[in-house]
GUDOKOL-870767 format. One record per residue: residue number from 1; x, z, y of N, C-alpha, C in turn. Coordinates in Angstrom, 1 decimal. Atoms other than C-alpha are relative to their C-alpha. Layout:
GUDOKOL-870767
NUM, X, Z, Y, X, Z, Y, X, Z, Y
...
end
This chain:
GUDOKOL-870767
1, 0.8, -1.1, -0.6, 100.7, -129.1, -1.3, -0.3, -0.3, 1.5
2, 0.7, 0.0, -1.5, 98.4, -129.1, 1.9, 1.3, 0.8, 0.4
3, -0.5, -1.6, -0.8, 99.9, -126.7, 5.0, -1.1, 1.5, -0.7
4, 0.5, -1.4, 0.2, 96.6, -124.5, 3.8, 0.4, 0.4, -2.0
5, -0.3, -0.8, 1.8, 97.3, -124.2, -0.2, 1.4, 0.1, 0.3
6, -1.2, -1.0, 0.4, 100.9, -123.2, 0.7, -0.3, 0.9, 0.8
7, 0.6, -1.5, -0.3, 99.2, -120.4, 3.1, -0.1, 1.1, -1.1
8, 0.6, -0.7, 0.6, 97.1, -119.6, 0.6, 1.1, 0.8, -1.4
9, -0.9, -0.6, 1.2, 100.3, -119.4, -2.3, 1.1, 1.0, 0.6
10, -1.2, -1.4, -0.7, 102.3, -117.1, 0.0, -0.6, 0.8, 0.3
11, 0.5, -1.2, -0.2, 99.7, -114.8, 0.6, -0.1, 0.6, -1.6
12, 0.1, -0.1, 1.5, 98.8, -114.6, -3.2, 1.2, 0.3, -0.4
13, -0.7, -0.3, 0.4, 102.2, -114.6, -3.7, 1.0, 1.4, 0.4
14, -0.7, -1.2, -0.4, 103.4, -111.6, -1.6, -1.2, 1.0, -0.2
15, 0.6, -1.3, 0.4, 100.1, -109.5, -2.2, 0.4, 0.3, -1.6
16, -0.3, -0.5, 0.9, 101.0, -109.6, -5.8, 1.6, 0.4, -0.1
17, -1.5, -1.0, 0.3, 104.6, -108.0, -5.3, -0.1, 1.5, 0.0
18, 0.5, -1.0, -0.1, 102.7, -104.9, -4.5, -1.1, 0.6, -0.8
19, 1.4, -0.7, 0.5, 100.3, -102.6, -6.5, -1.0, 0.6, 0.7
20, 0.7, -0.9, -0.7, 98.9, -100.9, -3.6, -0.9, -1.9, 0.6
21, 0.4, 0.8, -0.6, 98.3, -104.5, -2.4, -1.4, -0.8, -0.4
22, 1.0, 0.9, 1.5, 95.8, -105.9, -5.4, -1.2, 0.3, 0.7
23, 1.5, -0.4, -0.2, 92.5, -104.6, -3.5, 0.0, -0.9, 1.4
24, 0.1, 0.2, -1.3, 93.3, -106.5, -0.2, -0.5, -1.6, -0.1
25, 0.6, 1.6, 0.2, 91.5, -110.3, 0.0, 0.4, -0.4, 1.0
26, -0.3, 1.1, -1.1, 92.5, -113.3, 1.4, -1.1, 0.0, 0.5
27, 1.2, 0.2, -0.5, 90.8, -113.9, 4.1, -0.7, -1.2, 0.3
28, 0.5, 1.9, 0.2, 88.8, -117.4, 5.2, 0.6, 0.1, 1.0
29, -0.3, 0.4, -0.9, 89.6, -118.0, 8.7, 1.7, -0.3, -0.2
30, -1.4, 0.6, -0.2, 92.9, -120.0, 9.3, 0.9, 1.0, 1.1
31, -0.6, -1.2, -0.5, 94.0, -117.0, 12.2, 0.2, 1.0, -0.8
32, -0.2, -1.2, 0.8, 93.4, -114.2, 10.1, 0.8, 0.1, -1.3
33, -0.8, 0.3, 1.3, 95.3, -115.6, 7.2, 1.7, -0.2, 0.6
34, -1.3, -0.1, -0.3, 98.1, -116.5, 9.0, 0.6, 1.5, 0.7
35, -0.4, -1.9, -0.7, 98.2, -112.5, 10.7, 0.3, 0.6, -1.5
36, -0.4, -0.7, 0.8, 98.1, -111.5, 7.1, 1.4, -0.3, -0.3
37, -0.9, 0.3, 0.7, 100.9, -113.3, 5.9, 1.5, 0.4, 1.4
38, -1.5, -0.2, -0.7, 103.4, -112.6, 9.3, -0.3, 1.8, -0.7
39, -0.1, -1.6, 0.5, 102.0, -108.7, 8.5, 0.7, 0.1, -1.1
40, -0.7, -0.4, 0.7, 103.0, -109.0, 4.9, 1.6, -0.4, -0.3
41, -1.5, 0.7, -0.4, 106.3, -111.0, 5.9, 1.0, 1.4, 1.0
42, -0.6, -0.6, -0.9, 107.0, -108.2, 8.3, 0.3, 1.1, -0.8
43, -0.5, -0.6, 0.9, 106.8, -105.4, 6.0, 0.8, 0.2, -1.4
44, -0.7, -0.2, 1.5, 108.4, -106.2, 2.8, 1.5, 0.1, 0.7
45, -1.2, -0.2, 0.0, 111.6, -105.0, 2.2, 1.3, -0.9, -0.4
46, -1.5, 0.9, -0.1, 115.1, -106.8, 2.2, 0.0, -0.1, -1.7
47, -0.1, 0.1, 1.2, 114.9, -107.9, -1.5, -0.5, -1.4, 0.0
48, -0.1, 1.3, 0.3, 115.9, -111.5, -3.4, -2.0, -0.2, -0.3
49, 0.9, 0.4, 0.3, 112.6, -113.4, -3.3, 0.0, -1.4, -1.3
50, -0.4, 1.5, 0.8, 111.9, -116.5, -6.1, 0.2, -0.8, 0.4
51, 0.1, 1.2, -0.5, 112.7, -119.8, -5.9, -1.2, -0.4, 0.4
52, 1.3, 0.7, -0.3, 109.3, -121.0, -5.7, -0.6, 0.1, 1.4
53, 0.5, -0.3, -0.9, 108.3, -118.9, -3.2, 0.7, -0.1, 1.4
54, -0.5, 0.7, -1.1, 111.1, -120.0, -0.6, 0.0, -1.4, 0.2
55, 0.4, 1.5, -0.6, 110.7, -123.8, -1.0, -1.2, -0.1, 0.4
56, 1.3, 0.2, -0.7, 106.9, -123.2, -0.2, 0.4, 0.7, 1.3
57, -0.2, -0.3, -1.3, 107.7, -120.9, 2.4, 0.7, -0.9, 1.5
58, -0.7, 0.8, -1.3, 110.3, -123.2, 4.2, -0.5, -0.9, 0.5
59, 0.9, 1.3, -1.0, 108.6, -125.9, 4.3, -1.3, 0.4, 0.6
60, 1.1, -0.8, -0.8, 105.3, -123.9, 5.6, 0.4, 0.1, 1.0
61, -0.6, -0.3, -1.0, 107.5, -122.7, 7.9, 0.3, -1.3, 1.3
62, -0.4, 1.3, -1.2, 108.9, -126.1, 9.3, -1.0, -0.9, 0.3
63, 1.0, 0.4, -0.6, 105.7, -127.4, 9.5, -0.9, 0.7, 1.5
64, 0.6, -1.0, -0.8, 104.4, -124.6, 11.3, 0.8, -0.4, 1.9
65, -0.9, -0.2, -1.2, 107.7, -125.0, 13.9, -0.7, -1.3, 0.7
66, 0.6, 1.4, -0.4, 106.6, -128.8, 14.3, -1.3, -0.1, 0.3
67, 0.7, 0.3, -0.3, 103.7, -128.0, 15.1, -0.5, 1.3, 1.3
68, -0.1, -1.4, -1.3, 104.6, -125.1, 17.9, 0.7, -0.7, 1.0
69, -0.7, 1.1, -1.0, 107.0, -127.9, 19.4, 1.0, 0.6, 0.1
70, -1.0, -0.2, 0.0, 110.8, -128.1, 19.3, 0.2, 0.0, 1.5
71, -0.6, -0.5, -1.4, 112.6, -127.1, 22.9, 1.5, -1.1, 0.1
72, -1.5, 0.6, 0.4, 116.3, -129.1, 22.9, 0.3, 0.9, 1.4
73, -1.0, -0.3, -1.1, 118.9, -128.0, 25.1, -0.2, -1.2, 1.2
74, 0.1, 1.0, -0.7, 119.2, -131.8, 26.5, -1.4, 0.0, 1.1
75, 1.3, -0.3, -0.9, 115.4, -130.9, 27.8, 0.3, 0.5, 1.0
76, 0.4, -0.7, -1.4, 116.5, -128.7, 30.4, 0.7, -0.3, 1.0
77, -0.7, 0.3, -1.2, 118.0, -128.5, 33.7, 0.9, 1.1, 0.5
78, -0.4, -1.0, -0.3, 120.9, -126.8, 34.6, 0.0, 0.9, 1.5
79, 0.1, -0.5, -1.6, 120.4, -124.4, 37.6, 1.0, 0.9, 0.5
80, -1.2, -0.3, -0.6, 124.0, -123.6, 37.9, 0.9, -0.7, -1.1
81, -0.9, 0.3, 1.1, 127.0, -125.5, 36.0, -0.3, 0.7, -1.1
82, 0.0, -1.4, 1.6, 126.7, -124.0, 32.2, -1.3, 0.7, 0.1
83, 0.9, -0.7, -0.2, 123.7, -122.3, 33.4, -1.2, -0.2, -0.3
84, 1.5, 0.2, 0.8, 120.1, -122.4, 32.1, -0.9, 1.6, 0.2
85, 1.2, -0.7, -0.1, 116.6, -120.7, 32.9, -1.2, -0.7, -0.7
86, 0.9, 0.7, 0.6, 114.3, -121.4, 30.5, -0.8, 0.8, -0.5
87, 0.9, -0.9, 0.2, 110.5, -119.8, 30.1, -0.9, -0.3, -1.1
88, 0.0, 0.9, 1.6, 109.3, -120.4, 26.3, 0.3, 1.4, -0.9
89, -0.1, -0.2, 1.1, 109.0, -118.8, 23.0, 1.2, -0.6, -0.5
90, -1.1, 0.0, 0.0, 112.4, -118.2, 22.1, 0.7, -1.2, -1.6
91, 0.2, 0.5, 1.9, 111.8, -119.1, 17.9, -0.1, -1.5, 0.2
92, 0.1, 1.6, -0.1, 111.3, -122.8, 19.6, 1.0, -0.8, 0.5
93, -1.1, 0.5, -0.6, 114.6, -123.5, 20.8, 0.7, -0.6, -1.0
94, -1.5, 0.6, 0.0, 117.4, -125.9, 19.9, 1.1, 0.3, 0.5
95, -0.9, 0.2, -0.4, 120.4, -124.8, 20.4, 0.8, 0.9, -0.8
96, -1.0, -0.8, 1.0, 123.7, -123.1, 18.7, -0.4, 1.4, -0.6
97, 0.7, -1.1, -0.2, 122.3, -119.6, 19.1, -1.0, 0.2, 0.5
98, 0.6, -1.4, -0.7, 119.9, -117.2, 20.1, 0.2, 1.5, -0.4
99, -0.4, -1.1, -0.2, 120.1, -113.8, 20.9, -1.0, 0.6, -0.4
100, 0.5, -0.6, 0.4, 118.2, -111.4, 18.9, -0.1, 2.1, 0.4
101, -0.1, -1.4, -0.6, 117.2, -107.6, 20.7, -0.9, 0.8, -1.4
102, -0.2, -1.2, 1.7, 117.7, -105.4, 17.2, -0.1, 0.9, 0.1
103, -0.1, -1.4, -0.4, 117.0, -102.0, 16.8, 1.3, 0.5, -1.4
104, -1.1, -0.5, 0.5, 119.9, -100.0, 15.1, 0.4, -0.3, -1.4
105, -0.5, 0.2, 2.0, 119.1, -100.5, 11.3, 0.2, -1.9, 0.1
106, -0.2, 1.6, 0.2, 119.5, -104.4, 12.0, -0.8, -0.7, -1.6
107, 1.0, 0.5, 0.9, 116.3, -105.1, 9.7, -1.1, -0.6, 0.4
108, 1.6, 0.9, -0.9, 113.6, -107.0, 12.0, -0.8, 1.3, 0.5
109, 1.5, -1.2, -0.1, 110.7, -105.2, 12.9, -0.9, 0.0, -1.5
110, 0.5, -0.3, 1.3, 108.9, -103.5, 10.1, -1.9, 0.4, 0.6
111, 1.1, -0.2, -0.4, 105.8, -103.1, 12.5, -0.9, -1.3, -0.3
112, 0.7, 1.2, 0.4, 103.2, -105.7, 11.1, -0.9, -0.4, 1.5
113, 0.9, 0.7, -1.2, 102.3, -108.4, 14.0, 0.7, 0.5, 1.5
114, -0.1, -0.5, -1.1, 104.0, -106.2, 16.6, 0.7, -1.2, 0.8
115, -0.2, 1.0, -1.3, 105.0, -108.3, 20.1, 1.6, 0.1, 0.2
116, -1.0, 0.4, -0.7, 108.7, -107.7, 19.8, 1.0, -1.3, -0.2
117, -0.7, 1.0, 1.2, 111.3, -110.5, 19.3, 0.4, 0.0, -0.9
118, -0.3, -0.5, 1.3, 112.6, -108.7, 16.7, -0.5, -0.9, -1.2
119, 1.0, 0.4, 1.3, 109.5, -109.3, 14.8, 0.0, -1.7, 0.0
120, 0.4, 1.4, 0.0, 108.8, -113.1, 16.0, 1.2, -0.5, -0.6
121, -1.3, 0.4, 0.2, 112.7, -113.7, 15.4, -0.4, -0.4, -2.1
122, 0.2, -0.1, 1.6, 112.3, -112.8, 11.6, -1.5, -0.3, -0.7
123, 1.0, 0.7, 0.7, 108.9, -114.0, 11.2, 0.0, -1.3, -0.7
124, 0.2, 1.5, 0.1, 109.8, -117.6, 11.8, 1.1, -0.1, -0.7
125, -1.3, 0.5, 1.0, 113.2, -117.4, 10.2, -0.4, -0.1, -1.6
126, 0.5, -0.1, 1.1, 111.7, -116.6, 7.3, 0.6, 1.8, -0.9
127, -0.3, -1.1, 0.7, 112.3, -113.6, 4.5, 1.7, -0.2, -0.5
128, -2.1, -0.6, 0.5, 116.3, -114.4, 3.6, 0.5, 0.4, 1.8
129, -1.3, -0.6, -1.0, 117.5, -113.4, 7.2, -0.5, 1.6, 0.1
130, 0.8, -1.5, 0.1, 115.6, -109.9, 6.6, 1.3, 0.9, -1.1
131, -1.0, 0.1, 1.0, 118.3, -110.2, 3.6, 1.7, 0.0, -0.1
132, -1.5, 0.6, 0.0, 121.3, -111.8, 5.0, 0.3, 1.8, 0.8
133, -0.3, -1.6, -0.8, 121.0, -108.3, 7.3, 0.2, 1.0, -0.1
134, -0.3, -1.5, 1.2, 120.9, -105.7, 4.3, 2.0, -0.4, 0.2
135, -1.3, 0.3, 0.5, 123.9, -107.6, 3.2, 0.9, 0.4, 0.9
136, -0.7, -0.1, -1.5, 125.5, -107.3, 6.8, 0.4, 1.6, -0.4
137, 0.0, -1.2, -0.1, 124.6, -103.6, 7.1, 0.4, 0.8, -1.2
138, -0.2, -0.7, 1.2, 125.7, -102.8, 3.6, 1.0, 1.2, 0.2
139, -1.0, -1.0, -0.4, 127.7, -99.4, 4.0, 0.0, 0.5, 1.1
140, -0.4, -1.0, -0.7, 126.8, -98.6, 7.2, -1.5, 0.0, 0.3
141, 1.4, -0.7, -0.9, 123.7, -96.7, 8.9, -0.6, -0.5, 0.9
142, 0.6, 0.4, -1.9, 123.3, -97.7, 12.6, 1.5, -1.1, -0.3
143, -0.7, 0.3, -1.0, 124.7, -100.2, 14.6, 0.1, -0.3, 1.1
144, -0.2, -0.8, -1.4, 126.5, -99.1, 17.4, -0.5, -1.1, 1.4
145, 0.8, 0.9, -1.5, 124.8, -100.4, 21.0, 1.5, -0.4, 0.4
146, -1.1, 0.7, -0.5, 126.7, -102.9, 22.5, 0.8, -0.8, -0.6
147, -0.2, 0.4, 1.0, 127.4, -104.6, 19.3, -0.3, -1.3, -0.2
148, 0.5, 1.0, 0.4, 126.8, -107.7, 17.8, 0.7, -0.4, -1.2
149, 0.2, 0.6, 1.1, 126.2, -109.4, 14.3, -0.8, -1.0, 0.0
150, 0.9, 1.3, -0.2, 125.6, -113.2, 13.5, -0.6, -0.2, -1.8
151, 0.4, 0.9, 1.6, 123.8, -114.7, 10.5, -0.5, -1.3, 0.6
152, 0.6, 1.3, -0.7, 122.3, -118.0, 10.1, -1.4, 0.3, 0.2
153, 1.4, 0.0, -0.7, 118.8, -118.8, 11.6, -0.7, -0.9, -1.2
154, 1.0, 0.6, 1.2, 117.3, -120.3, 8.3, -1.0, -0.9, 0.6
155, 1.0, 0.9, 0.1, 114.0, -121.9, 9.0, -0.4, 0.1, 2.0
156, 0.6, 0.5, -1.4, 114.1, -121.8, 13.3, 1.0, -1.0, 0.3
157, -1.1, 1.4, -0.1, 115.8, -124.9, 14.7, 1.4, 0.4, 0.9
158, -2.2, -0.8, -0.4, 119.0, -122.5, 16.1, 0.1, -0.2, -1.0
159, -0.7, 0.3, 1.5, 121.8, -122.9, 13.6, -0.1, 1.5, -0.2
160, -0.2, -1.4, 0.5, 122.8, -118.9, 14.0, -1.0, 0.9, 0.6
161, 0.4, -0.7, -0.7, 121.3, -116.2, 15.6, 1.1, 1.5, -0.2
162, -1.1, -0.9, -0.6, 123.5, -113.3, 17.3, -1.2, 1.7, -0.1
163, 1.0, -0.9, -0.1, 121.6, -109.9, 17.0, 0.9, 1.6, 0.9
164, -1.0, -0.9, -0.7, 122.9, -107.2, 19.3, -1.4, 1.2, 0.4
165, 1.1, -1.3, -0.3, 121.4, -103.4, 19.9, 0.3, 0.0, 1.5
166, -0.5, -0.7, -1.2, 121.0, -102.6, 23.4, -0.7, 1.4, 0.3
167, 0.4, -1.3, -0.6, 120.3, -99.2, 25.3, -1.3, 0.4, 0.3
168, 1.8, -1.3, -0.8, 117.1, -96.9, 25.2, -0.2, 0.7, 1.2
169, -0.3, -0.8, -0.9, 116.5, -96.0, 28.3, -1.2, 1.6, 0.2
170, 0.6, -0.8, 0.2, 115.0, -92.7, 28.4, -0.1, 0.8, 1.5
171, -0.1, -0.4, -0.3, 114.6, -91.6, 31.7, 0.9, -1.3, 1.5
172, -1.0, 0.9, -0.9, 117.3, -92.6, 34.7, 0.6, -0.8, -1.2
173, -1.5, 0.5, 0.3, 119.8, -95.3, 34.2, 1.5, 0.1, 0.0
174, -1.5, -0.4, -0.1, 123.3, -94.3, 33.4, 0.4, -1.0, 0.5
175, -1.0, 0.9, 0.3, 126.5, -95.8, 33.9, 0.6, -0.3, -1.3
176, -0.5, -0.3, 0.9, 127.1, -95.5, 30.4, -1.0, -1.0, -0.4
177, 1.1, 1.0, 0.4, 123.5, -97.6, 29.9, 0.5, -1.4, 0.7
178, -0.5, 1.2, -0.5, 124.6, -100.2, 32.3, 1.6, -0.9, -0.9
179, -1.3, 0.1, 0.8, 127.9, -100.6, 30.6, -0.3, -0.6, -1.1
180, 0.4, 0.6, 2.0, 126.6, -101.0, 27.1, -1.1, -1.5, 0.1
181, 0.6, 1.3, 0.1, 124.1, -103.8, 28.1, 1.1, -1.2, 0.7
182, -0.9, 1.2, 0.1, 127.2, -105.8, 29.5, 0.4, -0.1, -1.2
183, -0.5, 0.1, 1.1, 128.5, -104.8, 26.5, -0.6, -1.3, -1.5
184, 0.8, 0.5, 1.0, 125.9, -106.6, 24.4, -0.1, -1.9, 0.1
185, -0.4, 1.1, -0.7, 126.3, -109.9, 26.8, 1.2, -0.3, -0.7
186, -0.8, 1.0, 1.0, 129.5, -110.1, 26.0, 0.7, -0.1, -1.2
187, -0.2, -0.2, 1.7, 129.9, -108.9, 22.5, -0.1, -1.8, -0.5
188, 0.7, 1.2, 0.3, 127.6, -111.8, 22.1, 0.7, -1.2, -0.5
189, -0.7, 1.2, -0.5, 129.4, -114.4, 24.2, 1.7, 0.0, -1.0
190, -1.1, 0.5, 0.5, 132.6, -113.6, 22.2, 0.1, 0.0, -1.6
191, 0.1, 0.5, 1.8, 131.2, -113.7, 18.6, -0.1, -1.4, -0.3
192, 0.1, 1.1, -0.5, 129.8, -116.9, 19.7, 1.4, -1.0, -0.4
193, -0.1, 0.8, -0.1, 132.7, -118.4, 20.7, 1.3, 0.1, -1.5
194, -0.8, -0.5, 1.1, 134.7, -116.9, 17.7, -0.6, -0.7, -1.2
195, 1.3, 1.1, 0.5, 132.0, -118.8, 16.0, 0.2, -1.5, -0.1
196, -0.3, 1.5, -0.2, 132.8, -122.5, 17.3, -1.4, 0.3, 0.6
197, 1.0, 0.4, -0.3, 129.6, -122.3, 18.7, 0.5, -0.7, 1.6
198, -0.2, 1.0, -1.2, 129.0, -124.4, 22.3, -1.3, 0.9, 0.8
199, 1.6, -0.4, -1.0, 125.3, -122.8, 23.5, -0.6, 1.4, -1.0
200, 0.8, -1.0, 0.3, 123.6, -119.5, 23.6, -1.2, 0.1, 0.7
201, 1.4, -0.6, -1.1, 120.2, -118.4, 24.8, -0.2, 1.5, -0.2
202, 0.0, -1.4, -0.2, 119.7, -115.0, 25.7, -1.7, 0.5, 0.1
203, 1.5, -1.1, -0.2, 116.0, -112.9, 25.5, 0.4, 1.2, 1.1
204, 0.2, -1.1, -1.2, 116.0, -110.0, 28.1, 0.3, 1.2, -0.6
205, -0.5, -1.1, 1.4, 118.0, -107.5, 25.5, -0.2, 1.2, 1.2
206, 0.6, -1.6, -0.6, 116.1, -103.8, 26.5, -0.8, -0.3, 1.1
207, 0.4, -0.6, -1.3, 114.0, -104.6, 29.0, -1.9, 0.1, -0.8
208, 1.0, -0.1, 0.5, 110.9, -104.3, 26.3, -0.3, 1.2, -0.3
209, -0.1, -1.3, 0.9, 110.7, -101.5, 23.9, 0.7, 1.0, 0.5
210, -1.3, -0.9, -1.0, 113.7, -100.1, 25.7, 0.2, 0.5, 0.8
211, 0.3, -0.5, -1.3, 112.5, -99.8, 28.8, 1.3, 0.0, 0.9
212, -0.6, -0.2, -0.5, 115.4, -100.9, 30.6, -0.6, -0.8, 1.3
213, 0.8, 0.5, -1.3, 114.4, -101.8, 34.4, 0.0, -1.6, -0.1
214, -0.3, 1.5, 0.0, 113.9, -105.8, 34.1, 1.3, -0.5, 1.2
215, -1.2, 0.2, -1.1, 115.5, -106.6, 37.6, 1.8, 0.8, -0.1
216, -1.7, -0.5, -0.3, 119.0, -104.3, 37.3, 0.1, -0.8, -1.4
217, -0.6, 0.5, 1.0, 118.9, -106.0, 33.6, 0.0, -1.4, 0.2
218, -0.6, 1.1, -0.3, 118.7, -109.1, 34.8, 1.0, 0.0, 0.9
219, -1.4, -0.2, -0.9, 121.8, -108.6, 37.6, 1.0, 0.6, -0.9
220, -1.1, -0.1, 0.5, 123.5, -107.2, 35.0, 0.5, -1.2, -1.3
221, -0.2, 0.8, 1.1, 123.0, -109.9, 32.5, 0.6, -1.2, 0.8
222, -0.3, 1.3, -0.6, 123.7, -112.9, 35.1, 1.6, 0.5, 0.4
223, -1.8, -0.4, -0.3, 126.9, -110.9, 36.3, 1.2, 0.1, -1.0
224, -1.4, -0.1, 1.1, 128.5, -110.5, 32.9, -0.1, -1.4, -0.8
225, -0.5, 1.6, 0.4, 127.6, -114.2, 31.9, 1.1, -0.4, 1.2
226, -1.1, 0.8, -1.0, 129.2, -115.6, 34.9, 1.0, 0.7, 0.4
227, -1.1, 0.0, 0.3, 132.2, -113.5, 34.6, 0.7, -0.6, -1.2
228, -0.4, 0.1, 1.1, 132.6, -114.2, 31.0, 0.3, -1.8, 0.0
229, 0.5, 1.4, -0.4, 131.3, -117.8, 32.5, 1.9, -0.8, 0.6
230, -1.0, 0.3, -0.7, 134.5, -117.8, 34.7, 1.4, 0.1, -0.4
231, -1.2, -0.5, 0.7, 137.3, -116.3, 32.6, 0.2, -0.7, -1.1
232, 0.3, 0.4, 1.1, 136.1, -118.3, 29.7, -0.6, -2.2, 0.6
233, 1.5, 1.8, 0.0, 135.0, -122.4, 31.3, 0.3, -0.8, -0.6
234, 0.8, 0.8, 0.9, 133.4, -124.8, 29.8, 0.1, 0.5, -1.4
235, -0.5, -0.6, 0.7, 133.7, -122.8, 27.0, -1.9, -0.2, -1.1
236, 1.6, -0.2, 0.3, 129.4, -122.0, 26.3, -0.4, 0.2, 0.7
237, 1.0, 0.0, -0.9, 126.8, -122.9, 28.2, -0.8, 0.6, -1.1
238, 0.8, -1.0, 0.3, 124.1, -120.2, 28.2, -1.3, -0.2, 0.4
239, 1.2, -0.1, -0.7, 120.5, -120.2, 28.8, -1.1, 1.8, -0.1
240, 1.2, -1.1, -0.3, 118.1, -117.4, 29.8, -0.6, 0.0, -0.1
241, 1.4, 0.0, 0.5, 115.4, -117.2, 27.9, -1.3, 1.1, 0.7
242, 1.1, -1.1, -0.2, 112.3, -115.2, 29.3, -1.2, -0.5, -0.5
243, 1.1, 0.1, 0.7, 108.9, -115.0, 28.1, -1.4, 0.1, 1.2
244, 1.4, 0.1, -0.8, 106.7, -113.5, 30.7, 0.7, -0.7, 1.7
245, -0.2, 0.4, -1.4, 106.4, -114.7, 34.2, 1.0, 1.0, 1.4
246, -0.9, -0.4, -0.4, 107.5, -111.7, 36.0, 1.9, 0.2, -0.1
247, -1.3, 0.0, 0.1, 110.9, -112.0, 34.5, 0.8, -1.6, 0.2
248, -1.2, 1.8, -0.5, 111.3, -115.8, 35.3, -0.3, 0.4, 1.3
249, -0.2, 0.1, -1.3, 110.5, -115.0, 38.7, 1.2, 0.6, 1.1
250, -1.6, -0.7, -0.2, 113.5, -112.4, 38.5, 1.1, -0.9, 0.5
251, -1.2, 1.3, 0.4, 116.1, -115.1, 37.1, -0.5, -0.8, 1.0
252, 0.2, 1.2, -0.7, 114.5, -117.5, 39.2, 1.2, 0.5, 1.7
253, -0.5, -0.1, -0.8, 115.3, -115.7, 42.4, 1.3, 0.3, 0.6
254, -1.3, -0.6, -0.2, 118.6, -113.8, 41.6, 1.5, -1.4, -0.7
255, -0.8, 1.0, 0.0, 119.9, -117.2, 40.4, 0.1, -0.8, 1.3
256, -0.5, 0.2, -1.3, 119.8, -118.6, 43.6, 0.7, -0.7, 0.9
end
């Protein structure tokens, strides 16, 4: 199979899971096909898919990665012992982990195409970590902020990925909000090392959706690595993932 005839068999193959779906056409353009397929990746529900349809998927997928460009760890530079700032699409990294900012039901994003990592996380992983997460959450409702749960990272070139809720801010910032986003740091950092893992990269857990202030959530994120950094050394080196500019310019400065 081409990269476009396994598009084309993953669209076909997930519009026919649905009845409501039968009227919707593939479309031509190579953008618009790939939007349908993260939309219909995004909404289906946590349910075993066929064989068929994950060996085409994976390998779609890993072509897709290889052709977005892998990231390594060894690539970067550290800008403090253990330390790492690195500005990049997160789904492109090498390394032990990354850090996934979850909302409570620990099911991706179910918004088709939406911008958070959530969604990109579980786009690129593919449809079993949508799965491994039911299984996770089996018996319980929410999970509690400040938490964390690992699975593997299937089809991105992390081995696991860490998914942790952090705090909605609605308003001021508590001490109770501040608290729970260390919390989430070092939940993380000690699933991780409970793990055997060696390297984490972190996303900017709440400062999206969440609305937690970027700047205090970066000071609070740099202060609870490099205690955990200090009580815990050589233990896992971490890196700091950010996406947009103004938040590397944060990390940039308050690393220092």
């Amino acid at each position: 199979m081409t990269q476009d005839e396994r598009l084309n068999f993953l669209l076909h193959a997930l519009l026919a899971e649905r009845n409501e779906y039968k009227e919707i056409p593939v479309p031509y353009s190579l953008q618009e096909k790939r939007r349908l397929l993260r939309s219909l990746m995004n909404v289906r529900p946590p349910v075993p898919a066929r064989e068929d349809f994950l060996q085409v998927q994976d390998t779609y997928l890993k072509e897709r990665l290889a052709q977005r460009g892998v990231t390594k760890l060894d690539d970067l530079m550290p800008v403090r012992p253990g330390l790492y700032l690195w500005q990049g699409d997160i789904t492109t990294l090498a390394v032990d982990a990354i850090v996934n900012a979850a909302n409570s039901q620990m099911l991706g994003c179910f918004v088709p195409c939406h911008g958070c990592i959530d969604n990109a996380i579980h786009t690129y992983a593919g449809v079993q970590l949508r799965l491994e997460c039911a299984r996770l959450m089996a018996g319980q409702e929410e999970e509690p902020t400040g938490r964390a749960k690992i699975t593997k990272a299937y089809n991105l070139p992390c081995r696991y990925v860490l998914h942790t809720v952090g705090p909605i801010i609605c308003g001021a910032v508590t001490q109770a909000d501040r608290e729970l986003l260390a919390s989430c740091y070092r939940t993380c950092l000690e699933l991780a090392e409970a793990s055997g893992l060696h390297s984490v990269a972190f996303c900017c857990i709440s400062t999206g959706e969440f609305h937690f202030p970027n700047e205090l959530a970066a000071k609070i994120a740099i202060q609870t690595v490099a205690e955990w950094q200090r009580q815990n050394p050589d233990k896992i080196k971490v890196i700091f993932n950010v996406f947009k500019d103004r938040d590397y310019e944060i990390y940039k400065r308050l690393l220092r």
